[in-house]
C-alpha positions as CSV (number, residue, x, y, z in Angstrom):
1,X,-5.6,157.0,75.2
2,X,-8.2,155.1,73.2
3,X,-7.2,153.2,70.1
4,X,-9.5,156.4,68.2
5,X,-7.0,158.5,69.2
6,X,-3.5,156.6,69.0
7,X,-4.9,156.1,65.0
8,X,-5.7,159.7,64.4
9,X,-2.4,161.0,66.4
10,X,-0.7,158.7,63.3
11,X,-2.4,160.1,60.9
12,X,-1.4,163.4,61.8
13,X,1.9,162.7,62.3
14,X,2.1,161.2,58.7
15,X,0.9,164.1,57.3
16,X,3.6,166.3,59.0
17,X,5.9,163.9,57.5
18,X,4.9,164.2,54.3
19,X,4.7,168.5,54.1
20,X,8.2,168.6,55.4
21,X,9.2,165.8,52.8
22,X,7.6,167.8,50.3
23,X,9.1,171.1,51.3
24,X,12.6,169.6,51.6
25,X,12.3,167.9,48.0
26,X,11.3,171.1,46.9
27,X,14.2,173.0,48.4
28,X,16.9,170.6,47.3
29,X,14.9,170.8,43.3
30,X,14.7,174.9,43.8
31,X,18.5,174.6,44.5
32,X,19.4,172.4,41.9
33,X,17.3,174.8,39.6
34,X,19.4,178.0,40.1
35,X,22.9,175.6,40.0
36,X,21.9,175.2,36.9
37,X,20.7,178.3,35.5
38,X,24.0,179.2,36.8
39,X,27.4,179.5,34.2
40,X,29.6,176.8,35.2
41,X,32.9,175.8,34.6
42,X,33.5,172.4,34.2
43,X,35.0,169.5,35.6
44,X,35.0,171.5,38.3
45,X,38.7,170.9,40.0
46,X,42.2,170.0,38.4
47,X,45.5,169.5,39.9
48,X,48.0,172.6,40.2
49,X,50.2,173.2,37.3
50,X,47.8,170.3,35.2
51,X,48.9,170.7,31.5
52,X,47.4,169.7,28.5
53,X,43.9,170.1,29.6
54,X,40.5,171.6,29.2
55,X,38.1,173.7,30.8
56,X,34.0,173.4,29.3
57,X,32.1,176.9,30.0
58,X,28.7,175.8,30.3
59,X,26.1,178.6,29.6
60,X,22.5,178.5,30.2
61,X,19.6,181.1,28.6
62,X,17.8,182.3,32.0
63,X,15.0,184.3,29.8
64,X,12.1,183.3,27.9
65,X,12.0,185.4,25.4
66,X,15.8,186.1,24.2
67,X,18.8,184.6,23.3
68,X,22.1,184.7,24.4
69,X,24.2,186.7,21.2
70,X,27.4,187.0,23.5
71,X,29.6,185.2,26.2
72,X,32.5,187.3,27.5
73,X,34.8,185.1,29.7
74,X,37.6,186.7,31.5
75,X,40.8,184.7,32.8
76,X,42.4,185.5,36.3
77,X,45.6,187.8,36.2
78,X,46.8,187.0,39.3
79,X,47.4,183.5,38.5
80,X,47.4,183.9,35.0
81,X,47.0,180.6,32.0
82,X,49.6,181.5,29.6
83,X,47.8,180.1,26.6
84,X,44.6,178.8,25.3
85,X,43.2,177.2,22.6
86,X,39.9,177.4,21.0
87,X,37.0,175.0,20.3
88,X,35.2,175.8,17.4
89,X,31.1,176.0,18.0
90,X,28.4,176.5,15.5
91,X,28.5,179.9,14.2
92,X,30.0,181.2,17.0
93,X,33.8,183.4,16.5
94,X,35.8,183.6,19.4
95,X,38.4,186.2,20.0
96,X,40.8,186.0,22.6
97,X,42.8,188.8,24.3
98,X,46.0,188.8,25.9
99,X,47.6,191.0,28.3
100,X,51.2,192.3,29.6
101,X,52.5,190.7,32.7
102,X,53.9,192.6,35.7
103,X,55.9,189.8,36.7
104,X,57.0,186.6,33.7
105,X,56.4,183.4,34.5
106,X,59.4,181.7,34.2
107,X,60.0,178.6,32.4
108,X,62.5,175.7,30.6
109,X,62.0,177.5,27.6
110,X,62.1,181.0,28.9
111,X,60.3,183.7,30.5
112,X,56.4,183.7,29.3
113,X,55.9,187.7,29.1
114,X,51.7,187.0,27.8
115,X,49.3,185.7,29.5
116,X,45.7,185.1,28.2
117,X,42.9,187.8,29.9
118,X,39.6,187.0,28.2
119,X,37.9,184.7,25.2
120,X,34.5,186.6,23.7
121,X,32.2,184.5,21.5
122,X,29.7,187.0,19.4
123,X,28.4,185.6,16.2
124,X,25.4,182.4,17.7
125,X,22.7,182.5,19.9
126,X,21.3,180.6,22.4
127,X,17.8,180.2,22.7
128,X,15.3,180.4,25.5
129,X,15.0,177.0,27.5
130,X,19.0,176.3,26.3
131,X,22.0,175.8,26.7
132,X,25.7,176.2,25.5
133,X,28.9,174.9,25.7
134,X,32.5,176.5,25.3
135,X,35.5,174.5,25.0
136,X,39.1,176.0,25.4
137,X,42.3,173.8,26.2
138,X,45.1,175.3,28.0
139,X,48.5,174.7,27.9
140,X,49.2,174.4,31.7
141,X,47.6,175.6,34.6
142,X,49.0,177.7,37.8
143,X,50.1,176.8,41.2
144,X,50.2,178.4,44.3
145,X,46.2,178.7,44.5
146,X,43.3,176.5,45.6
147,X,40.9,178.2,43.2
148,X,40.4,180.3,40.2
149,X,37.5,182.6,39.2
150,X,36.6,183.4,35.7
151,X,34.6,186.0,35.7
152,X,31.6,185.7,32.9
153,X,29.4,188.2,31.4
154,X,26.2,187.2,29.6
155,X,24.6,189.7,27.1
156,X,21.0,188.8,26.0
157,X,19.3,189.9,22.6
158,X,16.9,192.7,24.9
159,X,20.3,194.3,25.5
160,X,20.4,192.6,29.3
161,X,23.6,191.5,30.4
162,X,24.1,189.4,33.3
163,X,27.4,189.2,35.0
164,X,28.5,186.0,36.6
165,X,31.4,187.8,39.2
166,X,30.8,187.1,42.8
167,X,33.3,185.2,44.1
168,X,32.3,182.4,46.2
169,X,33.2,181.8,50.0
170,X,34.1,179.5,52.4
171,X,31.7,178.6,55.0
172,X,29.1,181.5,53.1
173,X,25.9,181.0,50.9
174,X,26.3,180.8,47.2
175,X,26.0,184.1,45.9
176,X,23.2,185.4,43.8
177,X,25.8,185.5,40.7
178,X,28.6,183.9,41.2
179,X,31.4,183.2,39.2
180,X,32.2,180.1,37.2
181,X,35.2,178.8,39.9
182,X,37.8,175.6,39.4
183,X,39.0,174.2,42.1
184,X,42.5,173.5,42.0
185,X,43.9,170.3,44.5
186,X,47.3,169.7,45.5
187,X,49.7,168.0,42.9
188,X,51.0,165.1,43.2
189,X,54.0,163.6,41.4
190,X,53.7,160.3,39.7
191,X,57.1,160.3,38.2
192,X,59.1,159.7,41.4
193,X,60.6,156.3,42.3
194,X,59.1,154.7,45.3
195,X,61.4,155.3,48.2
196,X,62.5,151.6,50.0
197,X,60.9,150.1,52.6
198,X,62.1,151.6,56.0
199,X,64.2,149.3,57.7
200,X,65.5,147.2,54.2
201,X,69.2,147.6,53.2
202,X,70.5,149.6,50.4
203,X,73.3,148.5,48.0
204,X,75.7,151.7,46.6
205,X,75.2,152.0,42.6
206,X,79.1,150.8,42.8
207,X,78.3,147.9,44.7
208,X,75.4,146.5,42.7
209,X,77.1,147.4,39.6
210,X,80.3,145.0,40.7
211,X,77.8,142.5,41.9
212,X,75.8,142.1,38.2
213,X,79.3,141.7,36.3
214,X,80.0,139.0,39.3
215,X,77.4,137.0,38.8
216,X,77.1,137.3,34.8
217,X,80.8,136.3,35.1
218,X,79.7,133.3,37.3
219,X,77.2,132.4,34.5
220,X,79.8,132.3,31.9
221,X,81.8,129.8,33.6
222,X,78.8,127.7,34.5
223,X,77.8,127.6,31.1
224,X,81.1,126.8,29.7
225,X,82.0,123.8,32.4
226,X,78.2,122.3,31.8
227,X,79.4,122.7,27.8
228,X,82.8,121.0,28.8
229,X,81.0,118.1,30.9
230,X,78.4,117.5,28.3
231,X,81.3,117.0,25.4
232,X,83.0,114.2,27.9
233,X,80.1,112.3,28.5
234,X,79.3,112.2,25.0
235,X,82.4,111.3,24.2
236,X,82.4,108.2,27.1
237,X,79.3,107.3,25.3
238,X,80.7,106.6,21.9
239,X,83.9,105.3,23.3
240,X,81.8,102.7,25.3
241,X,79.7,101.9,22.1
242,X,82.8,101.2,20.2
243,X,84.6,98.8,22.6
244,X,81.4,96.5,22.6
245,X,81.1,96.7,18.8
């Protein structure tokens, strides 16, 4: 092949290159585009049975010309969130529901017969090109699952209403609407003592116990015959002086 032709073969091949780099870049911005136009829930994962949280709605305005007038976010049942607290935003008023459990979820302080179903905000808007965000602090989240779905209905001013519930699947593509989903990891307790070293030797509580009054017994006396042995040598010392005088 002549040196022509090796350049012009590279040149083609650069320009291959450089439409597939510009169709990838294009997919992974397209992608990126509807994540966000998406309602999400965020951060995105907490331990089970986390307490004294919160969990950030975030809504986007997918139309150019209305505004979102109403967010309608409903909790899971089947691992329910007791109770929820509120964030105040602009002019927005939220109202949250509750509902009846089939089966309390037991507690130290009792059985929790309530759980919270959905939180509606009415009252703001969110313009085209937007965004919102909705703040709500629970007391403790469930265990038992690796995810929960809130379900999220979006009414615009034009009377459209877009609902966020498709669940989303392992091992499946994202679905055209799905729902704002927490992951929820494995908990892990912090509180524990760190177990001994395999192989090092334990002492009873008994044992040690004896052992500390021992030795602080042991101190006593040391302190007491170094007290003794000082008040002799002091002594010596002025007796000494006294005889050569």
């Amino acid at each position: 092949m002549s040196a022509t032709s090796l350049r012009s073969a590279a040149r083609c091949a650069l320009r291959r290159a450089a439409v597939v780099g510009a169709l990838a870049t294009a997919g992974v911005l397209a992608s990126a585009g509807a994540a966000f136009a998406h309602v999400t829930v965020h951060p995105d994962s907490y331990p089970q049975g986390a307490s004294d949280g919160t969990l950030t709605f975030r809504v986007p305005n997918e139309e150019d010309d209305a505004s979102t007038t109403k967010v309608d976010i409903t909790l899971p049942m089947d691992h329910p969130i007791p109770s929820v607290l509120v964030t105040p935003v602009g002019n927005w008023t939220a109202q949250v529901k509750t509902t009846k459990l089939k089966t309390p979820i037991k507690t130290d302080d009792g059985n929790i017969t309530d759980a919270v179903s959905e939180v509606i905000w009415t009252g703001g808007k969110i313009d085209p090109r937007n965004y919102q965000d909705f703040t709500v602090a629970f007391g403790q989240l469930p265990t038992g699952t690796n995810q929960l779905a809130f379900k999220a209905l979006q009414t615009y001013s034009n009377g459209k209403v877009v609902r966020w519930i498709e669940a989303k699947r392992p091992g499946r593509p994202e679905p055209e609407n799905p729902a704002p989903t927490l992951k929820l990891t494995a908990a892990t307790s912090s509180d524990e003592p760190s177990a001994a070293p395999k192989g090092s030797p334990t002492v009873p509580a008994k044992a040690s116990d004896s052992i500390a009054r021992s030795l602080g017994i042991a101190g006593l006396v040391v302190g007491v015959l170094g007290l003794v042995a000082g008040g002799l040598g002091l002594a010596r010392s002025r007796s000494g002086k006294q005889q050569r005088q």
